[in-house]
C-alpha positions in Angstrom: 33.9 -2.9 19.8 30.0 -3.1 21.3 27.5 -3.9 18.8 25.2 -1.6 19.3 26.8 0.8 16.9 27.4 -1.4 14.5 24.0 -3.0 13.6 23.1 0.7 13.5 25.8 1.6 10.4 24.5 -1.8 9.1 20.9 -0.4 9.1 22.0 2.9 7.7 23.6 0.9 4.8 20.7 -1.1 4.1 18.3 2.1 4.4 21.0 3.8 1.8 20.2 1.0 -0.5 16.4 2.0 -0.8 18.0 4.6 -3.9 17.6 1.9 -6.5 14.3 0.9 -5.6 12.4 4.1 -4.3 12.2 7.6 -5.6 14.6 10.1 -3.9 12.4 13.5 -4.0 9.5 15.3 -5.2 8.3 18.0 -6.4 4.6 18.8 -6.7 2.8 21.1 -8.3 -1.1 22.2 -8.2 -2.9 24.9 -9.7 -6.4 25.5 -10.3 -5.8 24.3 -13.7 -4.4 21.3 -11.7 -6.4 21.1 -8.7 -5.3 17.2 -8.4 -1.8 18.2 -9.2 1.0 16.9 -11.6 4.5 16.4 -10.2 8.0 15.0 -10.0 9.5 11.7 -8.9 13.4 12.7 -9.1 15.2 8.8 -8.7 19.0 8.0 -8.6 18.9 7.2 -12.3 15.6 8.9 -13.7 13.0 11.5 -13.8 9.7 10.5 -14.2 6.2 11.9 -13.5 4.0 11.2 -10.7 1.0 10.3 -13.4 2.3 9.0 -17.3 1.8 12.6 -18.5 3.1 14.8 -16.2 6.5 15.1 -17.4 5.2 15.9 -20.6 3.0 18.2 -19.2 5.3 20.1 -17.5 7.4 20.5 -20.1 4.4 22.0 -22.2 3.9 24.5 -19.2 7.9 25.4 -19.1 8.1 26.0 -22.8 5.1 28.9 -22.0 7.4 30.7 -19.7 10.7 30.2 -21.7 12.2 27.3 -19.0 14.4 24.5 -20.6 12.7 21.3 -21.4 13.5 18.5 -18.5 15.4 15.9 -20.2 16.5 13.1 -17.9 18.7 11.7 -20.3 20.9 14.8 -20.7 21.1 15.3 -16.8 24.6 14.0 -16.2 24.0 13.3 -12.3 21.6 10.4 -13.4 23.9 8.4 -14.7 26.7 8.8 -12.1 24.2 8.6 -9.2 23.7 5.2 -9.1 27.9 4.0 -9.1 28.2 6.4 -6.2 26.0 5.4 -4.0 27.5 1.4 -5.1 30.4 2.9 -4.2 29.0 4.2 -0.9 27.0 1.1 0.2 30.6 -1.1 -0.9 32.6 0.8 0.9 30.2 0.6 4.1 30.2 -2.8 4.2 33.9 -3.1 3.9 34.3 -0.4 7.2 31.3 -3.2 8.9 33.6 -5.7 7.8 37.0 -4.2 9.3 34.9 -3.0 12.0 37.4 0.4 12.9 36.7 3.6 14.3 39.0 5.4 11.5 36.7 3.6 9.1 33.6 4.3 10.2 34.8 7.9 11.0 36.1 8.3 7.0 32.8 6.5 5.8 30.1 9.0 7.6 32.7 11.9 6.9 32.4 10.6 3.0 28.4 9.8 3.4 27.4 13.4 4.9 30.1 14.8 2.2 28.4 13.7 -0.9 24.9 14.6 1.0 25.8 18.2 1.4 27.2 18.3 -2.4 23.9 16.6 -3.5 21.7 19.5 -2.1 24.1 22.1 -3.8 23.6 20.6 -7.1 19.9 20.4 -6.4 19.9 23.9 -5.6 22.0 24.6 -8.7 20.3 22.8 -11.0 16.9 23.8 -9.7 18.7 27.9 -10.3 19.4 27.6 -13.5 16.2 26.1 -14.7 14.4 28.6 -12.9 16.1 31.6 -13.7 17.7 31.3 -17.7 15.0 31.7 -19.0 14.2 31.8 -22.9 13.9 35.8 -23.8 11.3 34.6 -26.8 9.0 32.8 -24.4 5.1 33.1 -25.0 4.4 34.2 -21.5 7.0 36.8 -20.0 6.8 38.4 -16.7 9.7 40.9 -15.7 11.3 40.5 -13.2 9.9 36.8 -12.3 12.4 33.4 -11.8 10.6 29.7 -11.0 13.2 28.4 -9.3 11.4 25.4 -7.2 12.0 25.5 -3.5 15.1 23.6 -2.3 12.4 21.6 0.3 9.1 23.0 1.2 6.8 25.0 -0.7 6.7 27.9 -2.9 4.3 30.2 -4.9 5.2 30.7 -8.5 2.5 32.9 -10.2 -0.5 30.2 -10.0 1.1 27.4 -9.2 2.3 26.0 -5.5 5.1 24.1 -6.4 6.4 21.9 -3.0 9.6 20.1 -2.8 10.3 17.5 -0.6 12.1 14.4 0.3 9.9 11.2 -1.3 10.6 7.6 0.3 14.5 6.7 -0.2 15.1 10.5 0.5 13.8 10.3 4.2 15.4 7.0 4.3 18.6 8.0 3.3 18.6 11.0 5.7 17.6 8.8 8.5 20.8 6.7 7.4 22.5 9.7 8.3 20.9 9.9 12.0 21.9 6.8 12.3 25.5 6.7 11.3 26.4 10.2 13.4 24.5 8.2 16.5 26.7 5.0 16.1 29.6 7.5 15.7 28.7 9.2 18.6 28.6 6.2 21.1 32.0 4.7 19.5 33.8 7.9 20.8 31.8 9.0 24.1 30.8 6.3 26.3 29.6 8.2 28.5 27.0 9.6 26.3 26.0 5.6 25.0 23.5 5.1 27.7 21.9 8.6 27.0 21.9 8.1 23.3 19.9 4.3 23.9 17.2 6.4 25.1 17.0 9.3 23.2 16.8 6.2 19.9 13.9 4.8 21.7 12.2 7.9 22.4 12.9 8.9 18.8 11.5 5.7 17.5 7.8 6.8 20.2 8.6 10.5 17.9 8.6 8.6 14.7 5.4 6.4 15.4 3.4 9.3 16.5 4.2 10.9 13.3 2.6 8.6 11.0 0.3 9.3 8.3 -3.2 9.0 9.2 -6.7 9.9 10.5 -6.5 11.6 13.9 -9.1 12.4 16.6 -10.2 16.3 16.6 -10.1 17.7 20.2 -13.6 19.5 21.0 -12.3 21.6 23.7 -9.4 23.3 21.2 -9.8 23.0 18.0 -11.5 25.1 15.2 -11.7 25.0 11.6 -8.4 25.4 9.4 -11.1 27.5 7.2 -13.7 29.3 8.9 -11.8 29.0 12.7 -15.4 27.9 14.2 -15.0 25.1 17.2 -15.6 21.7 16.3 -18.6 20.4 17.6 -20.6 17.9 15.2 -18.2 14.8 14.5 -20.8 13.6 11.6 -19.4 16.5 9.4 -15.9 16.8 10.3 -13.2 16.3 7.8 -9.4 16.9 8.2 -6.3 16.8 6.2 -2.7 16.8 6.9 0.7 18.3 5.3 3.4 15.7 3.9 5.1 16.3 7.4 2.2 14.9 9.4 0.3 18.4 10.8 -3.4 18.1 10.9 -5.7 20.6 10.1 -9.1 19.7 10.9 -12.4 21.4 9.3 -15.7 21.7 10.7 -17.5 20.7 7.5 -17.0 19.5 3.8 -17.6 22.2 2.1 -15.0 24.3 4.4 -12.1 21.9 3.6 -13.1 22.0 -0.6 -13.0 25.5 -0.2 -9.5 25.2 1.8 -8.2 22.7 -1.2 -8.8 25.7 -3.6 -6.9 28.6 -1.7 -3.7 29.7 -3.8 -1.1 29.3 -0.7 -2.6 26.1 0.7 -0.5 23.5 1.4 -3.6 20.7 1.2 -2.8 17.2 0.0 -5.2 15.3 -1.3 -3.6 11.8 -0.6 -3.5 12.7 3.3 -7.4 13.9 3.5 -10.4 12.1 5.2 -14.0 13.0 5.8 -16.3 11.2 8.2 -18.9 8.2 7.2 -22.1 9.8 7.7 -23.6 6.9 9.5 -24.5 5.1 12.3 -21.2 4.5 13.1 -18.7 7.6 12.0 -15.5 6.5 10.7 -12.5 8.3 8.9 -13.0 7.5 5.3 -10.2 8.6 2.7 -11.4 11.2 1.0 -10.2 9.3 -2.7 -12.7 6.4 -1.1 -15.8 8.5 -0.1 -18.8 8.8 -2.1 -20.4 12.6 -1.6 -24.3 13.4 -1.9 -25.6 17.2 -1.5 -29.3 16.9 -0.1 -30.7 20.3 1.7 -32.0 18.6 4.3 -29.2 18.3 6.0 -28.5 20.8 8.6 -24.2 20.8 8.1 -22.6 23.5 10.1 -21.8 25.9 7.1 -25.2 25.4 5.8 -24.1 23.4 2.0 -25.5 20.5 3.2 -22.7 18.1 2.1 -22.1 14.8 3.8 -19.8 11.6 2.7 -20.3 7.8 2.8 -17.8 5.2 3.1 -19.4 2.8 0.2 -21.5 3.5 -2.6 -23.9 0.9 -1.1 -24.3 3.2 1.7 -24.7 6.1 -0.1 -27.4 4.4 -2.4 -29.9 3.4 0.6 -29.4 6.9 2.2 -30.7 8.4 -1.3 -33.4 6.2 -1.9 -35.1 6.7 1.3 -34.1 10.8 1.5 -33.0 11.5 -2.1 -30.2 14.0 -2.7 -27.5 14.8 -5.6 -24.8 11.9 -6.0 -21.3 14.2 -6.2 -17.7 13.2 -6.5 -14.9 15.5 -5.0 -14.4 17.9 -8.1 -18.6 17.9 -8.1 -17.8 18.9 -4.0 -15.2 21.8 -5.2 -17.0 23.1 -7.8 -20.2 23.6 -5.7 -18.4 25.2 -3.1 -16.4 27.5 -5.1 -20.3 28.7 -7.3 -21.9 28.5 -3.8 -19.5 31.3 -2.0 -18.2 32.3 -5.1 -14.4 31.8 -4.4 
């Protein structure tokens, strides 16, 4: 049997394997009483929070609208999780072992299977914590259920709740890619040359989509927020969504006041502003130090700029002055300064 397809079931065994070392999925939830969010991490044997206190705290803000309390060890799934999947990864190395079409055939069959009835209990368990609600809760809104989203993101009174799979998840569905690719070439040749290219231009796909800083386009694009062109690199920031899309902004204060909509989908991990300096930079917006000083002509007229270091920051001020800020100092000034 050629080998190709089997060093790719060997990889999607070993990426299946990431379950008991990486969380599975996320959820993530932000509000204006959260504006740096609390979440999720659901793993194959636990439920924890993203920070200490976010479990806790989102229990605190379920018992307020009469949702049942998340206790991970009453969720039966987390303790059967983790002998399935042994089961799953055993059994895949007994099919590389034997090395049979029938095999491989049964174990994808049995892989895609238990990946299908996954999602339904997700779904299910996700419905009835979202919908039986407690009739004596504090807060009661007729008519309302906070079922999170299966994947993607969803508005539940204040709060954007977004669901999505975390690093094991998009592993393990890759293992999936993987094993219906080997499948593939085991029972159509004629399709394995085809299928060597589309991998390698899927691996170009995958590489392009990585997380990170990219160059605005001055001839087509405008701000996510106020849809003016982008035309001064100094004061340009950008962010992207979990799934990689950019959204760039034509100042500071335009993506702080973008952060703060109710339906945005802004992420606070995957946000940059530019190093106000001699030579701009992408600088991760967690890593930039903010100053306000008027003036500064920035193209929506707050006069906001960032620095990479705090050293930097410190000899701009002391030969031009300005306010030291930090990004909630950035948010709140936007929000009093265009009342938002």
């Amino acid at each position: 049997m050629k080998r190709l397809p089997q060093l790719l079931f060997i990889a999607a065994i070993l990426l299946i394997s990431s379950v008991y070392v990486f969380p599975i999925w996320k959820i993530d939830l932000r509000a204006p009483q959260y504006p740096e969010g609390i979440g999720l991490l659901i793993w194959v044997n636990q439920i924890t929070g993203q920070q200490p206190q976010d479990l806790k705290n989102i229990n605190g803000l379920n018992h307020y609208i009469g949702m049942k309390e998340i206790v991970p060890e009453s969720i039966p799934e987390l303790v059967w999780m983790p002998w399935l999947f042994g089961v799953l990864i055993v059994f895949g190395a007994f099919t590389v072992y034997k090395n049979k079409r029938s095999l491989y055939l049964l174990w994808t069959s049995s892989f895609l299977g238990l990946g299908a009835i996954g999602l339904i209990d997700f779904y299910l368990w996700g419905y009835d914590y979202g919908h039986n609600l407690n009739p004596t809760a504090p807060i009661r809104v007729p008519g309302m259920t906070y079922q999170p989203p299966l994947i993607g993101s969803k508005q539940l009174l204040n709060m954007n709740a977004l669901s999505v799979p975390d690093i094991s998840g998009i592993l393990v569905f890759l293992a999936m890619a993987l094993a219906i690719t080997a499948l593939i070439l085991l029972f159509n040749k004629k399709l394995s040359g085809k299928l060597h290219l589309l991998l390698f231009l899927s691996f170009l796909g995958l590489q392009s989509c990585e997380k990170g800083p990219k160059e605005p386009d001055l001839k087509l694009d405008s701000c996510a927020y106020c849809e003016m062109k982008i035309t001064q690199l100094p004061f340009v920031s950008q962010s992207q969504t979990v799934y990689g899309k950019p959204y760039f902004f034509d100042s500071i204060e335009c993506m702080a006041a973008y952060s703060q909509k109710s339906d945005t989908d802004f992420v606070l991990e995957y946000a940059w502003v530019t190093h106000f300096g001699t030579q701009p930079e992408w600088v991760p917006i967690q890593q930039a130090y903010f100053i306000h000083n008027k003036e500064i002509k920035s193209p929506m007229g707050l006069s906001l700029v960032a620095f990479k270091s705090e050293a930097e920051l410190l000899e701009f001020k002391k030969t031009y002055g300005g306010e030291t800020l930090n990004w909630n100092d950035v948010k709140q000034f936007v929000s009093a300064s265009w009342n938002l």
